[in-house]
MARMARGU-850915 format. One record per atom (N, C-alpha, C): residue in three letters; x, y, z. Coordinates in nm, 3 decimals, decimal comma. Last residue first. Example, Ala and Ser with C-alpha at 12.3 -4.5 7.8 and 13.67 -1.06 7.14 Angstrom:
% MARMARGU-850915
+-----+---------+---------+---------+
|  aa |    east |   north |      up |
+-----+---------+---------+---------+
| SER |   1,285 |  -0,225 |   0,708 |
| SER |   1,367 |  -0,106 |   0,714 |
| SER |   1,290 |   0,003 |   0,787 |
| ALA |   1,319 |  -0,569 |   0,780 |
| ALA |   1,230 |  -0,450 |   0,780 |
| ALA |   1,320 |  -0,330 |   0,780 |
+-----+---------+---------+---------+
This chain:
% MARMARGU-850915
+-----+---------+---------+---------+
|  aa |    east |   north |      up |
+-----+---------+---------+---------+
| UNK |   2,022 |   1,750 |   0,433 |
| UNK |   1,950 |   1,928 |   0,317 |
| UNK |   1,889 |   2,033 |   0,416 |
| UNK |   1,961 |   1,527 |   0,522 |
| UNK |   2,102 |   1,611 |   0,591 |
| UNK |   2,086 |   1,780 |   0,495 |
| UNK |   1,796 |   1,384 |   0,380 |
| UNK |   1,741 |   1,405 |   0,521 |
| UNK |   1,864 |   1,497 |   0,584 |
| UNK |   1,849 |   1,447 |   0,137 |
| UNK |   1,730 |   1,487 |   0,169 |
| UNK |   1,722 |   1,479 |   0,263 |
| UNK |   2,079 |   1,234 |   0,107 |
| UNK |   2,101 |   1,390 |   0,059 |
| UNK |   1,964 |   1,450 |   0,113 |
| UNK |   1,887 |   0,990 |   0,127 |
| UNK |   2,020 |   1,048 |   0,214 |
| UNK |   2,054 |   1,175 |   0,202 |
| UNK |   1,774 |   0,997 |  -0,125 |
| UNK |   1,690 |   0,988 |  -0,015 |
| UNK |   1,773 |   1,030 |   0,157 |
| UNK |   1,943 |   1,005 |  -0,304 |
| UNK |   1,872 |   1,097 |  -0,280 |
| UNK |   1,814 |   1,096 |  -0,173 |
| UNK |   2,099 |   0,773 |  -0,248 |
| UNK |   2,156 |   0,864 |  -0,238 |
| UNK |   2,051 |   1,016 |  -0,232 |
| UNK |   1,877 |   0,634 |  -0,342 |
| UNK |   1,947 |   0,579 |  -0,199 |
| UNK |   2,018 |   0,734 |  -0,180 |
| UNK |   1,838 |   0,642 |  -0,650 |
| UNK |   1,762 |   0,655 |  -0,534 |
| UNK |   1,794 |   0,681 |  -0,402 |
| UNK |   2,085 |   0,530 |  -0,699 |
| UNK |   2,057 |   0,654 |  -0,730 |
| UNK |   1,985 |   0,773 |  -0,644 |
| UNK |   2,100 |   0,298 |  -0,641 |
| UNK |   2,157 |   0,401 |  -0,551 |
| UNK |   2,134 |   0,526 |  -0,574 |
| UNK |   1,722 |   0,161 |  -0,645 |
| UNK |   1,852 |   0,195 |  -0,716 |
| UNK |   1,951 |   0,314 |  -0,663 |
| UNK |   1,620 |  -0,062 |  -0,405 |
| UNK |   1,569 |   0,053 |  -0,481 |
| UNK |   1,765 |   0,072 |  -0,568 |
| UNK |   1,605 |  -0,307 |  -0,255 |
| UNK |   1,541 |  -0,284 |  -0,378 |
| UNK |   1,507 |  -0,180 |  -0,435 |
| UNK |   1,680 |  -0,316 |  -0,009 |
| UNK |   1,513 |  -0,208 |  -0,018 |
| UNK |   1,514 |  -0,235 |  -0,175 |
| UNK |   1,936 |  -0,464 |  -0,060 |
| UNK |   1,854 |  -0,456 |   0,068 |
| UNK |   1,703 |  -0,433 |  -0,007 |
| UNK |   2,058 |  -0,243 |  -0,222 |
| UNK |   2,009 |  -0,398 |  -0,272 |
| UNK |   1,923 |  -0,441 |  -0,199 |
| UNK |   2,097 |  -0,046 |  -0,086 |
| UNK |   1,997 |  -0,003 |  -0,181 |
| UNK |   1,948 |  -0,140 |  -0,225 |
| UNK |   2,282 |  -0,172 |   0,114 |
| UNK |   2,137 |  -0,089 |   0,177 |
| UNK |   2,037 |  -0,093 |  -0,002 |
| UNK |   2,481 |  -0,191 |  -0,058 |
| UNK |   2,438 |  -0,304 |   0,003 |
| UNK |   2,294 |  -0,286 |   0,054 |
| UNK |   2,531 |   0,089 |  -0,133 |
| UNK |   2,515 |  -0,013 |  -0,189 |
| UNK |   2,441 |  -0,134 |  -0,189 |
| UNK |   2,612 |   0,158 |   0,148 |
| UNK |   2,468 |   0,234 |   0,088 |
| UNK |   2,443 |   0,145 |  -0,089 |
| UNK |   2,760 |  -0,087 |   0,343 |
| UNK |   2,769 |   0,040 |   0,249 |
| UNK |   2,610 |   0,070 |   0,171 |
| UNK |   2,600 |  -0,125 |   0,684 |
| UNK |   2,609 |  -0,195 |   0,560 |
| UNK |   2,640 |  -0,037 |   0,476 |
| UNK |   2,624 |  -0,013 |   0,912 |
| UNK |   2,696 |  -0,183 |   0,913 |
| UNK |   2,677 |  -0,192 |   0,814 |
| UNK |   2,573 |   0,281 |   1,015 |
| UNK |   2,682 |   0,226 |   0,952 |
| UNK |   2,700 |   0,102 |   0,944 |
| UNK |   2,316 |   0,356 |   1,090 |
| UNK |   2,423 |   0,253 |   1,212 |
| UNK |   2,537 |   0,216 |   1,120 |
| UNK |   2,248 |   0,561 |   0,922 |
| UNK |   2,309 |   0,575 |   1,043 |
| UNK |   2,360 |   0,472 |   1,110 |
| UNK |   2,101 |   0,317 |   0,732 |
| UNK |   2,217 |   0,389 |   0,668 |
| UNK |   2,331 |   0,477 |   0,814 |
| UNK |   1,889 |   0,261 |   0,907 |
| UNK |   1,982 |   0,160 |   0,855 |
| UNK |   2,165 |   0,244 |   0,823 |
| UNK |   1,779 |   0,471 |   0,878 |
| UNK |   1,812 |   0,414 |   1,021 |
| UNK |   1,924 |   0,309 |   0,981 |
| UNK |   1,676 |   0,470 |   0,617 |
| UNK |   1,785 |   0,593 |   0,689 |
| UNK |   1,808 |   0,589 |   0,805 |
| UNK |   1,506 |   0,255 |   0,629 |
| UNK |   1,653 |   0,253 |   0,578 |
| UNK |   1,778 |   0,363 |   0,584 |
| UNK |   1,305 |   0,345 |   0,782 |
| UNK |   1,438 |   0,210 |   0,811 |
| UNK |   1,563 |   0,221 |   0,755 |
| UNK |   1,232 |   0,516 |   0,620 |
| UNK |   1,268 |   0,596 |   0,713 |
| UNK |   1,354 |   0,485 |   0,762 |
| UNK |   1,169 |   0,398 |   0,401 |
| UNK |   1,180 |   0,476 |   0,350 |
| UNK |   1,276 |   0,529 |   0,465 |
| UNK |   0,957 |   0,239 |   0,518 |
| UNK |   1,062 |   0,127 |   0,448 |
| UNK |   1,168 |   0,266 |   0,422 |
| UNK |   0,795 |   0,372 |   0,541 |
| UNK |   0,806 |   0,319 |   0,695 |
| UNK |   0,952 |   0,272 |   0,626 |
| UNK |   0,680 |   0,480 |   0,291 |
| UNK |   0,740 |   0,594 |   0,401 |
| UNK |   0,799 |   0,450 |   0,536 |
| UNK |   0,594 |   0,292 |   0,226 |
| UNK |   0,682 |   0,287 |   0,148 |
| UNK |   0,779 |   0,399 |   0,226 |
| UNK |   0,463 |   0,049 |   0,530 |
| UNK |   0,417 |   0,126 |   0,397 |
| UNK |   0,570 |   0,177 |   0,354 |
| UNK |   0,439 |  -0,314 |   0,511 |
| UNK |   0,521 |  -0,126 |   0,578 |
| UNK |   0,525 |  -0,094 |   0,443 |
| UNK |   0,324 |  -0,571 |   0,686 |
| UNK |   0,319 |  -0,471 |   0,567 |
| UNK |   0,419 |  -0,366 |   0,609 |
| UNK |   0,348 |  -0,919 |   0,757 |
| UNK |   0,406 |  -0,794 |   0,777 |
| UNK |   0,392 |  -0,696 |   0,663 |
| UNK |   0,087 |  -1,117 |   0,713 |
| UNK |   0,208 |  -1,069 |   0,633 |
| UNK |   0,228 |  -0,949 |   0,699 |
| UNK |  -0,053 |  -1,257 |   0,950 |
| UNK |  -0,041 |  -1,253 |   0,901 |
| UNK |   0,058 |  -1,168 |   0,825 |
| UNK |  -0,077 |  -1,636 |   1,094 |
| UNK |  -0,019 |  -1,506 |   1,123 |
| UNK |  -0,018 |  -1,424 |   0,994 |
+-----+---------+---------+---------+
């Protein structure tokens, strides 16, 4: 079988799916995706702009 890919937009848009079902703080989400909250927070501020 082989490796699940997702591109950086697919990982990008999960996680602002993620971030709407409210079960994890945006903390926990940024550890999740391996990105920095910094990041996380921009990427949130950008879809409600």
């Amino acid at each position: 079988m082989p490796w699940s890919q997702t591109s950086p937009m697919d990982q990008r848009t999960q996680f602002i799916a993620d971030y709407l079902r409210d079960v994890l703080s945006v903390t926990e989400l940024c550890e999740l995706y391996g990105v920095s909250r910094k990041t996380g927070y921009k990427w949130i501020i950008a879809i409600f702009a």
